[in-house]
C-alpha positions as CSV (number, residue, x, y, z in Angstrom):
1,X,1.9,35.3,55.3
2,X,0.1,37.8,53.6
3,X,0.8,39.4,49.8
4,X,-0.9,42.3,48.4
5,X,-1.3,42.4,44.2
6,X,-1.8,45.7,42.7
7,X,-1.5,44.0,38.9
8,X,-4.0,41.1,37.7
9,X,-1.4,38.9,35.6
10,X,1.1,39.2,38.2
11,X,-1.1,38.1,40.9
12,X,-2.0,34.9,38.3
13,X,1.6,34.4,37.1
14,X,2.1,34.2,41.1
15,X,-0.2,31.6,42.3
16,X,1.0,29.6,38.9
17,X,4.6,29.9,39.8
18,X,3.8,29.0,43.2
19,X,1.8,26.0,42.5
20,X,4.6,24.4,40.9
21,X,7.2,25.6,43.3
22,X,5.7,23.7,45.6
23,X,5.1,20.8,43.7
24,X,8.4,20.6,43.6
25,X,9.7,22.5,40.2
26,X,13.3,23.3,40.1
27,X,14.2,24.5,36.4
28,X,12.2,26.9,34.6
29,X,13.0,27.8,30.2
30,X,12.2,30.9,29.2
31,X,12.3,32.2,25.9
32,X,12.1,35.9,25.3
33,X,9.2,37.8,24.1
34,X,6.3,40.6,25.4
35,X,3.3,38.5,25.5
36,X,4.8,36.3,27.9
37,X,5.9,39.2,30.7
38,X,4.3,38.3,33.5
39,X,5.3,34.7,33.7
40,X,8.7,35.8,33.1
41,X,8.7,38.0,36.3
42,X,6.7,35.8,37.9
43,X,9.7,32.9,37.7
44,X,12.7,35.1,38.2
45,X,10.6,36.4,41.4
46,X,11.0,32.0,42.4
47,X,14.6,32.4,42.0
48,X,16.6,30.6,43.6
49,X,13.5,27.7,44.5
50,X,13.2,28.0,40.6
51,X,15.9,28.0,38.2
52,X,15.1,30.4,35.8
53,X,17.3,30.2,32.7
54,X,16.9,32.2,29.8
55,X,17.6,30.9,26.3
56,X,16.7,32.9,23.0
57,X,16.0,30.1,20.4
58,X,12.7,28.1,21.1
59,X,14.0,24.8,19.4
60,X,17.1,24.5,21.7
61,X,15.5,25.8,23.8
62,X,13.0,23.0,24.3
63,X,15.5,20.3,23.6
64,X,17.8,22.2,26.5
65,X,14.9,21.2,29.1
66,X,14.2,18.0,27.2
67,X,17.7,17.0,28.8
68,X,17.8,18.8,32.0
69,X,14.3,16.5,32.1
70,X,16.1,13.6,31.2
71,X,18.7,13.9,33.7
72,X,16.7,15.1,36.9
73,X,13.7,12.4,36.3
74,X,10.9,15.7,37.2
75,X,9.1,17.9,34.5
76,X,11.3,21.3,33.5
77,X,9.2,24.1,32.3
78,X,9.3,25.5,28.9
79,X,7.8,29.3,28.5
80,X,7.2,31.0,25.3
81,X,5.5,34.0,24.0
82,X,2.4,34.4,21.4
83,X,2.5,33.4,17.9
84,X,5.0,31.0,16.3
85,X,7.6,30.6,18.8
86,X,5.4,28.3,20.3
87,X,5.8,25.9,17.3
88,X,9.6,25.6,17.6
89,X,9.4,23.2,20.9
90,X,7.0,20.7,18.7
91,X,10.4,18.6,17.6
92,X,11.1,18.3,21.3
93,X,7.6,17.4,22.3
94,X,7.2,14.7,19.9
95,X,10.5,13.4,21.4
96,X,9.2,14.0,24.5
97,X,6.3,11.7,24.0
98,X,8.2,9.0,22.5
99,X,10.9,8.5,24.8
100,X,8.6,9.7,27.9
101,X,10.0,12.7,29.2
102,X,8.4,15.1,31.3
103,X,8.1,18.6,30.3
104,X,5.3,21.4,30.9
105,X,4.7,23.7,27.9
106,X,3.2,27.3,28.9
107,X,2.7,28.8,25.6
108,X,1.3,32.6,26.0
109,X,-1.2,34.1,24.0
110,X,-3.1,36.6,23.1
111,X,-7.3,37.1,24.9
112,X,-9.6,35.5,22.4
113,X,-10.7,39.0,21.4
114,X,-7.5,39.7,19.7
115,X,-7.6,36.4,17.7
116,X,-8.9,36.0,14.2
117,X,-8.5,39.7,13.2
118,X,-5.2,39.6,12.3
119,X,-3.9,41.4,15.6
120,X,0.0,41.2,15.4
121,X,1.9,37.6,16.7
122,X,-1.3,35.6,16.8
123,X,-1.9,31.8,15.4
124,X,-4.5,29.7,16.3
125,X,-2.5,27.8,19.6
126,X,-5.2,25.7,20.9
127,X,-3.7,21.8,20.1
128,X,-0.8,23.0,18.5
129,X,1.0,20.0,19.0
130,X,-2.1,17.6,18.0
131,X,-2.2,14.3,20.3
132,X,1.4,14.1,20.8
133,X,0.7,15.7,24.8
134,X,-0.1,13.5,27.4
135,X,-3.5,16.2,28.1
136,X,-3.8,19.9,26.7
137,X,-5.6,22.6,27.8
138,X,-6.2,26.4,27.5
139,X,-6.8,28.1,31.0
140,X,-8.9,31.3,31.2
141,X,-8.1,34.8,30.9
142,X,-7.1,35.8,34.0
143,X,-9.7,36.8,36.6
144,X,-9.8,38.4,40.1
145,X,-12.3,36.3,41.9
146,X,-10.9,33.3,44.4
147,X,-13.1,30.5,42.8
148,X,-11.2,30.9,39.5
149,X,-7.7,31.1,41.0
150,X,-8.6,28.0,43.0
151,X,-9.1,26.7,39.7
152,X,-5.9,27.8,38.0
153,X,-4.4,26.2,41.1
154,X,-5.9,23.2,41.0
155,X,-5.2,22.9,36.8
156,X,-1.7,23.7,37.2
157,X,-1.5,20.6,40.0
158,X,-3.2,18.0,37.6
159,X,-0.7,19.4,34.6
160,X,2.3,18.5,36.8
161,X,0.9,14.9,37.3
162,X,-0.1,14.4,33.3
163,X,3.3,15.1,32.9
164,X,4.4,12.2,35.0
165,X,1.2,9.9,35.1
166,X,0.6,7.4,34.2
167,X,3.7,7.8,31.4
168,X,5.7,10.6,31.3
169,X,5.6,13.3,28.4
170,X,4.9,16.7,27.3
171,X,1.5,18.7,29.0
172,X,0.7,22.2,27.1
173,X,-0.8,24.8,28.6
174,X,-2.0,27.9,26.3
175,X,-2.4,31.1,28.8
176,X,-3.7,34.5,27.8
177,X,-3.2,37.6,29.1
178,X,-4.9,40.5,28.7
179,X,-2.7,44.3,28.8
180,X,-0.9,45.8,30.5
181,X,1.8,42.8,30.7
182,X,4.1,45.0,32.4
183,X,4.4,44.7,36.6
184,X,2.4,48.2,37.0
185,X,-0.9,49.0,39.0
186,X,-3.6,48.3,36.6
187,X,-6.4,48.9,39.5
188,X,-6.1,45.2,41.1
189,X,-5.9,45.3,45.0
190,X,-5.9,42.3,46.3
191,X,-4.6,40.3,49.4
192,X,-3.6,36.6,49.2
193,X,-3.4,34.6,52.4
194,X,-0.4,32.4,51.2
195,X,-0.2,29.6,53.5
196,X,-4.3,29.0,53.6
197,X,-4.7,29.2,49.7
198,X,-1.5,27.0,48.9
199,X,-2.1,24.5,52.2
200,X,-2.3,20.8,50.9
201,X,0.0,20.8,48.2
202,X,2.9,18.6,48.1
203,X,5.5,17.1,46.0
204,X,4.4,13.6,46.0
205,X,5.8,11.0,43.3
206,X,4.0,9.5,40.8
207,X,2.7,7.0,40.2
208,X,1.9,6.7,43.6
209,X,1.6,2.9,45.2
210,X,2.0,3.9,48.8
211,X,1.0,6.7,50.4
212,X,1.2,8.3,54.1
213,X,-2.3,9.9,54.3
214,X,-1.8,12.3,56.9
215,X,-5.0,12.2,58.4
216,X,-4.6,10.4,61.7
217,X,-5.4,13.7,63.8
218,X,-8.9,14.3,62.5
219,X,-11.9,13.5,64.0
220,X,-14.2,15.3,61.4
221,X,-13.3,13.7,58.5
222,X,-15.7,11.9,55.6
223,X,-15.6,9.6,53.2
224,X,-17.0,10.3,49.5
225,X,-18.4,7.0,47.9
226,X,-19.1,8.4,44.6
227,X,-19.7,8.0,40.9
228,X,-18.0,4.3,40.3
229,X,-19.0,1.2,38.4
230,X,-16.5,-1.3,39.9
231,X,-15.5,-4.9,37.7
232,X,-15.7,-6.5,41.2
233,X,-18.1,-4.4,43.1
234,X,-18.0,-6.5,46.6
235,X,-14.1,-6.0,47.2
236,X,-15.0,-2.3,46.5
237,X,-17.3,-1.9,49.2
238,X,-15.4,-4.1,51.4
239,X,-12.4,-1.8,51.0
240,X,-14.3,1.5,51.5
241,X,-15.8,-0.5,54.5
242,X,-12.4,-1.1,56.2
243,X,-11.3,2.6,55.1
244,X,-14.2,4.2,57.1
245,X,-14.5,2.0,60.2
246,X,-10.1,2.1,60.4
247,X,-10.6,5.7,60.9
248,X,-14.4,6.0,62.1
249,X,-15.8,8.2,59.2
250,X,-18.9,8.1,57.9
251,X,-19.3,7.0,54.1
252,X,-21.5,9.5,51.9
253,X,-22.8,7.2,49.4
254,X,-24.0,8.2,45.7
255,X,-26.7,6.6,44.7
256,X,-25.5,4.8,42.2
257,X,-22.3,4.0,43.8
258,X,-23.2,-0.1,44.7
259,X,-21.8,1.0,48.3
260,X,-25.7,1.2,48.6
261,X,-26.5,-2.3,47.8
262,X,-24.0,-3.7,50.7
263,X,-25.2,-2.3,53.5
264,X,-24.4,-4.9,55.7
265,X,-20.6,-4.6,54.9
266,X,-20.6,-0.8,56.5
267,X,-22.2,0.5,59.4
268,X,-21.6,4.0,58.7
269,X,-23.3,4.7,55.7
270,X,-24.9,7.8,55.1
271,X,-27.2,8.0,52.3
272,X,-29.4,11.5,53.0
273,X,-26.7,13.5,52.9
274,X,-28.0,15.3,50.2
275,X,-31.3,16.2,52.4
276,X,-29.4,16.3,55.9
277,X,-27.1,19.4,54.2
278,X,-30.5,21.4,53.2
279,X,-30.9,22.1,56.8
280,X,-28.6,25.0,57.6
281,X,-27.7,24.4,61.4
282,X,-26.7,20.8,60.2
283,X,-24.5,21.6,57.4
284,X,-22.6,23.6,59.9
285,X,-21.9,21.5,62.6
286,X,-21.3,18.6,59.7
287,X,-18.6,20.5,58.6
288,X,-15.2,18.4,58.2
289,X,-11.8,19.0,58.2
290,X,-10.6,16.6,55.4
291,X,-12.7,14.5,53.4
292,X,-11.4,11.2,51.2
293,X,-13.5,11.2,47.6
294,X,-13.6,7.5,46.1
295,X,-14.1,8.1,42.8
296,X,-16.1,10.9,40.4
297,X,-17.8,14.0,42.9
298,X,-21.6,12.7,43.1
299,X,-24.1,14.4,41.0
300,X,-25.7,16.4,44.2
301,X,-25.5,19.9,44.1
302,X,-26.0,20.5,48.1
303,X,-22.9,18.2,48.7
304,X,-20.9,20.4,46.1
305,X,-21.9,23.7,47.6
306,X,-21.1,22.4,51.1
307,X,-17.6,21.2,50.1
308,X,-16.8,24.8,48.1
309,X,-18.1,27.0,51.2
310,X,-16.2,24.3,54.0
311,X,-13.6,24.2,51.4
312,X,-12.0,21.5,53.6
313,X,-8.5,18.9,52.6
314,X,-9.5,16.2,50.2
315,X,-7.9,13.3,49.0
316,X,-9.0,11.8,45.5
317,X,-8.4,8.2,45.3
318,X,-9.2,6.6,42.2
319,X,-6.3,4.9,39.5
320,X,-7.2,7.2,36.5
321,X,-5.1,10.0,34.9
322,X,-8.1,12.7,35.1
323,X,-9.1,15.3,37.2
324,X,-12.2,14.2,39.4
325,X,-12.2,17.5,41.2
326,X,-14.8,20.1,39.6
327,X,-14.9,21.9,42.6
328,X,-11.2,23.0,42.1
329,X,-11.0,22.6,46.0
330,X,-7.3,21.9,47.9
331,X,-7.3,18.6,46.4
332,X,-4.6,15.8,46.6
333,X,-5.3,12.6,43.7
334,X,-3.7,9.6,45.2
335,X,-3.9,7.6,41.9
336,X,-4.6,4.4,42.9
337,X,-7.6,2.0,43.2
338,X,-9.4,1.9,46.5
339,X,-8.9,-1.8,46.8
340,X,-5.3,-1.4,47.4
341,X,-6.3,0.9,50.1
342,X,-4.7,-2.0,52.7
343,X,-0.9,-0.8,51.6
344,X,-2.0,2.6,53.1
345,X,-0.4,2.9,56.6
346,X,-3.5,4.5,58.6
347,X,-3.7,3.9,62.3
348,X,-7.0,2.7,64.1
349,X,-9.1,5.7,65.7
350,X,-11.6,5.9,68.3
351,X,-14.9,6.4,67.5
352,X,-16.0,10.1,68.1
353,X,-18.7,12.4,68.4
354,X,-18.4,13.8,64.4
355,X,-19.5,10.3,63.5
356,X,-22.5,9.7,66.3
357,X,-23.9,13.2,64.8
358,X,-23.5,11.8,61.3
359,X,-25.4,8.3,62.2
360,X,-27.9,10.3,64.3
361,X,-29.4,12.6,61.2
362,X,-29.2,9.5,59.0
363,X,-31.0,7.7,61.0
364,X,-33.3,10.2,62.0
365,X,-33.9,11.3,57.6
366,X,-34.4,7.9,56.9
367,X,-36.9,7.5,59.0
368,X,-38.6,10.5,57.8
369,X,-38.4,9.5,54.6
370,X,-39.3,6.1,54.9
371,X,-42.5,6.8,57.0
372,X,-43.2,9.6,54.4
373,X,-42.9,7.3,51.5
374,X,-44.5,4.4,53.0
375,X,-48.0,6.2,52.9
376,X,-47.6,7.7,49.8
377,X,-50.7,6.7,47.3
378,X,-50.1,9.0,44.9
379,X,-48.0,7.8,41.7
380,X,-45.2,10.0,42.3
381,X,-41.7,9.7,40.6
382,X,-40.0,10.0,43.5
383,X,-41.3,7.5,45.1
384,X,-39.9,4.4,42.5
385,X,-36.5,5.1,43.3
386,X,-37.6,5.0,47.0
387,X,-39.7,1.4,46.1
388,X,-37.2,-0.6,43.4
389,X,-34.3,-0.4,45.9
390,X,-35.9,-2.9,48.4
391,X,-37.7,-4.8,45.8
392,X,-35.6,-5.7,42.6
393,X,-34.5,-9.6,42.8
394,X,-31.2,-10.1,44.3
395,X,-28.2,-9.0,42.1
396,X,-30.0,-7.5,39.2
397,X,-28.3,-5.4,36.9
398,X,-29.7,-1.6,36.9
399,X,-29.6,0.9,34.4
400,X,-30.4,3.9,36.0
401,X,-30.8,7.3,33.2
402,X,-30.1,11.0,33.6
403,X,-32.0,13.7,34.3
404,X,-34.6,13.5,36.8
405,X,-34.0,9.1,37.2
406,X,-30.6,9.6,38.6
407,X,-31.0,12.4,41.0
408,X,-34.3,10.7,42.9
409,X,-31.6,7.5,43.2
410,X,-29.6,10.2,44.9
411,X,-32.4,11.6,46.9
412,X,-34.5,8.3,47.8
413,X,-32.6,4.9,47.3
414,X,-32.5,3.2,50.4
415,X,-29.4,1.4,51.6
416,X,-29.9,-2.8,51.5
417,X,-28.5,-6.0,51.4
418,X,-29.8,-6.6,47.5
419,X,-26.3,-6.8,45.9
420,X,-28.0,-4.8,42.6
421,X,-25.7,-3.7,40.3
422,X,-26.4,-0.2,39.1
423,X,-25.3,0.9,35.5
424,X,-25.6,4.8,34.3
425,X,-23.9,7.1,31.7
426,X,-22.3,9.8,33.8
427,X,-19.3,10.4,31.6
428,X,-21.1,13.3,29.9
429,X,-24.2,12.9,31.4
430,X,-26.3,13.0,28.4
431,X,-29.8,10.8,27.3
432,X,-28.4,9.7,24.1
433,X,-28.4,6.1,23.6
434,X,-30.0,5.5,27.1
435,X,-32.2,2.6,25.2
436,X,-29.2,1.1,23.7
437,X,-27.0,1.0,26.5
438,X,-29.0,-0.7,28.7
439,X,-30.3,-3.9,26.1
440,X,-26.6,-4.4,25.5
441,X,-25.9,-4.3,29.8
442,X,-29.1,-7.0,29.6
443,X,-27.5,-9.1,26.7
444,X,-26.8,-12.8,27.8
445,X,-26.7,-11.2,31.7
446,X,-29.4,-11.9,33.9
447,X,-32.9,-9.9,33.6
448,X,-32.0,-6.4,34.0
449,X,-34.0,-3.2,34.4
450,X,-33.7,0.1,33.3
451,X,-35.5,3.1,35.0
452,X,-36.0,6.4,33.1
453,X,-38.3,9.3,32.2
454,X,-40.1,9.5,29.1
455,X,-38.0,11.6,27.5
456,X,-34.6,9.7,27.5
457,X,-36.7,6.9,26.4
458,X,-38.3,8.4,23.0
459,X,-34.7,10.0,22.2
460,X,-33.4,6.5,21.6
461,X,-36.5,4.5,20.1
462,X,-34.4,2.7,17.6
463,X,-32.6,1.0,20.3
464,X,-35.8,-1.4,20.0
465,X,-34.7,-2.3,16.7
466,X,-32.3,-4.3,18.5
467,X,-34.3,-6.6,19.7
468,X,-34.3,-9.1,17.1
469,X,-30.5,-9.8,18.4
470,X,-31.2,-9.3,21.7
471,X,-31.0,-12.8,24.2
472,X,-32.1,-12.0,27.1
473,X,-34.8,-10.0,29.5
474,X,-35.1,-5.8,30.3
475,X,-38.2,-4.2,31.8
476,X,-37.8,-0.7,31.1
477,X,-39.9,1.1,34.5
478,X,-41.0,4.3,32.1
479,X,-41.7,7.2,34.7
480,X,-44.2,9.3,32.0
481,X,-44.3,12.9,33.0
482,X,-44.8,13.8,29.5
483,X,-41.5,16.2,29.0
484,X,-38.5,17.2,30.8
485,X,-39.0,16.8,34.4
486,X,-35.8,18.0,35.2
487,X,-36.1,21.6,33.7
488,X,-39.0,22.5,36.4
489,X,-36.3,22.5,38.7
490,X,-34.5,25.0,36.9
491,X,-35.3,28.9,36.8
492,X,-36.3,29.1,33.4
493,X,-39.4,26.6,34.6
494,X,-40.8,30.5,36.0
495,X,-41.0,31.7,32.3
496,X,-43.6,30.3,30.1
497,X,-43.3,31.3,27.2
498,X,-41.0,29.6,26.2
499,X,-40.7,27.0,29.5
500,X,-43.5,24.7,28.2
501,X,-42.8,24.7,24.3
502,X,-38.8,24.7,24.2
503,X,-38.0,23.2,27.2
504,X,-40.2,20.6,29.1
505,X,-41.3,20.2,25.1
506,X,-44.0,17.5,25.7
507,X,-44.5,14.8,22.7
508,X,-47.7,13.2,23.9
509,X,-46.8,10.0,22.9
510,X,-48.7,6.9,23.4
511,X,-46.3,4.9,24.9
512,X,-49.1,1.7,24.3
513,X,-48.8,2.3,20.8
514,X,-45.2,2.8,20.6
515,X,-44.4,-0.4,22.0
516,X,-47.0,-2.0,19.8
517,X,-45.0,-1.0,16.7
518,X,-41.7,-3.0,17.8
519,X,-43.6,-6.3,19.4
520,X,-42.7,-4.8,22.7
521,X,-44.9,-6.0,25.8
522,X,-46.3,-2.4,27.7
523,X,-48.6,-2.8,31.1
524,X,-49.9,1.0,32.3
525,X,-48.9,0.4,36.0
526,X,-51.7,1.8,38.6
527,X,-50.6,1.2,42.3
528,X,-47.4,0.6,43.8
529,X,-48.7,-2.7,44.3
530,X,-49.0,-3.7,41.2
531,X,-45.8,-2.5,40.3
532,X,-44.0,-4.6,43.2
533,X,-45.6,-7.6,42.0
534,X,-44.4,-7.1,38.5
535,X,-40.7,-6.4,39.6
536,X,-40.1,-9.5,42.7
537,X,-39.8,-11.8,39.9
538,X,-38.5,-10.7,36.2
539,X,-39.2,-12.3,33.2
540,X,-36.1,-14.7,31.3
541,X,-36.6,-13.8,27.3
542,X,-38.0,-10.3,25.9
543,X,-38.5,-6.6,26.5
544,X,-41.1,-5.2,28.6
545,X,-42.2,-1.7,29.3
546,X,-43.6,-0.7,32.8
547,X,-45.2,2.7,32.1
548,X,-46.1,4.8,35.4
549,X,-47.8,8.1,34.5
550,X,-46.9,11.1,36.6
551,X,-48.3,14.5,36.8
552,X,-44.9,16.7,36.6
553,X,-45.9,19.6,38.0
554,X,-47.1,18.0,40.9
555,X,-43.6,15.8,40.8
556,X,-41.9,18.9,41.6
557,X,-44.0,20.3,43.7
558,X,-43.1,17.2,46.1
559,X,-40.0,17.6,45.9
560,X,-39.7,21.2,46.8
561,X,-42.1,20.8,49.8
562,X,-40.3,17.3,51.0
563,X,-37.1,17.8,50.6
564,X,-36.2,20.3,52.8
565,X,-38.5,19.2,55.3
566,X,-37.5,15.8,55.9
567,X,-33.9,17.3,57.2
568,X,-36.0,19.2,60.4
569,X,-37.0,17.4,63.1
């Protein structure tokens, strides 16, 4: 089925009202006022799916759904207008938190244009009812572009389950609209293709500890082993192991996902994807029809733009109560931990020809990178990621910094039987504290190593102040490009000035020096020989620096030649 929009805020009331129709809303509360129009039409267009009932005092009318809540077990929806009506359901969403009651707060408002100028019915709304929420948020002004109502979609779905998971209470929503508010042409024409945009959706029960996955009739399916730091990292990849040879899928391993380090565990692992989707006719015939992520989406940017154009079924399996979908794709979270992945009733499959194509270009990019690699003289960055994942001692903990570090694990690590344990800030994906993070991985735990780009390293010098309380060993490998390696593969690297000065901003720091200040051992590395020898066997007691200068201009020049080119054959 096909609808036509001729009115922006209709056409974004609709896919919200639909969203939770589908979920599995039945009661909608609606308090009168302008501001909040197209909502309002857009629920009494759901009747009789959606109860919509009208009631004219906020207050009662919050407590009203607080009990229809009560009663039924699922979230009612509370709707509002701009300014302080808003403030009259706080009573009930305190209550709402504290005896754990689902309810969904759509507060309307005003387009940030109209705030803070005293334009009429306007308060600040953003956290107006402080932490008492499960989760808040403020969706965008409406837009008329696909990518952006897949994202309202896709908010709207993980507001329904913050209502419920993992306790029940109040979610708030603050949604402004821009004029005209009434149903009337407003130069919108746009066509919706219902069942494709809305397919996926369904009214599932939360917290979820068993789960029909209906996936048994695809063939082209993957699995997504990405971003996770797992307390017992062996039944991890053991479970992801028997996920993906139950149903014959290959597993697309981050780097820094310790799927990696157990090889031997999983046949199917694929860890070029990131190269093997740079070549065009690939991608294409790579494309799946559903695809299981395991965790946080992994930090390449080739994967993401595959998934958003395929725009296949995914399934999000990880226990926490956030959204792990940037993407904003037709996403299910199954909110449970991939260990308990046995209680899910999947039957065995054959193994087909999606997977042989799969094991075929990783086997065939490995190779090209490994023989590439292997003759590399050259001290190039890339190349360390490449080198420390087939010689670190057995089981050593890795702490493994953003930027430029990260993405060559991504790129380059190669798949073993080492059982390393890799470490990383990816929460907010900054280089503060990358210093200080990794002596206190290191402390009283078996020699570690941290590998990181100059950079990263000088933003968090004082973390060698710690070293007087530090017990234990951490060579820092220091890739030295002298400045931000990462920005050269940016488009702003193409304009110097400023590139050079405000970006890269090299310090020109002698690293020899530096260490010398803080009694920290420092060795200028000057073959990959040397630097093998230095890592087989770590030191018990101390800090050590490994410095390996890089020319980072030629750094990215490798990669952009190399990259792509290792996906052809």
């Amino acid at each position: 089925m096909q609808l036509t929009f001729n009115n922006l805020n209709l056409l974004w009331s609709y896919v919200l009202t639909e969203t939770l129709k589908r979920l599995g809303l039945n009661c909608a509360v609606i308090c009168p006022g302008s501001r909040s129009t197209p909502l309002t039409i857009a629920f009494v267009q759901q009747i009789p799916d959606i109860e919509a009932i009208p009631i004219l005092d906020e207050r009662s009318a919050a407590f009203f759904a607080l009990g229809q809540a009560k009663v039924t077990g699922k979230p009612v929806v509370l709707v509002c207008t701009s300014g302080t009506a808003g403030a009259n359901f706080y009573p009930a969403v305190i209550e709402a938190r504290e005896s754990r009651v689902p309810l969904l707060i759509l507060t309307t408002d005003r387009p940030a244009e109209l705030r803070n100028c005293h334009s009429g019915q306007t308060i600040d709304q953003v956290k107006l009812y402080g932490n008492y929420p499960n989760w808040q948020g403020e969706l965008a002004t409406p837009s008329l572009d696909v990518g952006m109502l897949d994202y309202l979609r896709q908010t709207v779905i993980y507001a329904w389950e913050r209502c419920q998971f993992p306790n029940s209470g109040a979610v708030h929503l603050n949604i402004p609209f821009r004029d005209p508010l009434a149903p009337i042409p407003d130069g919108t024409e746009f066509t919706l293709d219902v069942e494709d945009f809305f397919a996926g959706i369904v009214s599932t029960p939360l917290p979820i500890t068993s789960y029909q996955l209906p996936i048994t009739n695809y063939q082209k399916g993957i699995i997504i082993a990405g971003v996770a730091q797992p307390q017992a990292p062996e039944d991890y990849c053991r479970a992801i192991a028997h996920l993906s040879q139950t149903l014959q899928w290959p597993v697309l391993a981050e780097g820094v996902s310790p799927v990696r380090n157990y090889a031997d565990l999983n046949p199917y692992i694929i860890s070029t994807y990131d190269i093997i989707l740079r070549n065009q006719n690939l991608a294409q015939e790579l494309t799946p029809e559903v695809v299981i992520q395991i965790g946080e989406m992994p930090t390449s940017k080739e994967l993401r733009n595959w998934l958003t154009n395929a725009n296949p079924q995914r399934f999000v399996i990880d226990n926490c109560d956030q959204n792990l979908d940037p993407l904003h794709g037709k996403t299910t979270h199954l909110r449970i931990s991939v260990t308990e992945i046995g209680k899910l009733e999947i039957g065995n499959l054959a193994e087909n020809e999606y997977l042989q194509k799969w094991s075929t270009a990783e086997k065939q990019v490995r190779k090209n990178i490994d023989d590439d690699l292997e003759n590399v003289d050259e001290l190039i960055e890339s190349k360390v990621a490449w080198l420390i994942s087939q010689i670190l001692p057995p089981q050593t903990p890795l702490f493994i910094a953003n930027s430029m570090p990260v993405r060559d694990v991504e790129f380059f690590w190669k798949p073993n039987n080492l059982r390393i344990k890799p470490y990383f800030n990816r929460g907010a994906n900054g280089i503060d504290g990358t210093l200080s993070t990794a002596l206190g991985i290191a402390h009283h735990q078996q020699s570690s190593v941290m590998l990181t780009g100059d950079l990263s390293l000088l933003h968090d010098t004082n973390g060698f102040l710690i070293s007087n309380k530090f017990i234990g060993h951490l060579t820092i490998i220091l890739i030295n490009n002298n400045g931000g390696g990462i920005f050269e593969m940016l488009p702003i690297a193409k304009f110097n000035p400023p590139f050079e000065e405000f970006f890269a901003t090299p310090q020109n720091i002698d690293f020899s020096k530096l260490c010398a200040t803080y009694n920290v051992q420092h060795k200028l590395i000057n073959s990959w020989e040397e630097l093998a020898n230095r890592l087989k066997y770590l030191p018990k007691t101390g800090i050590r620096v490994l410095e390996v200068k890089t020319n980072r201009k030629r750094d990215v020049m490798w990669r952009k030649e190399n990259l792509t080119k290792f996906g052809n054959w």
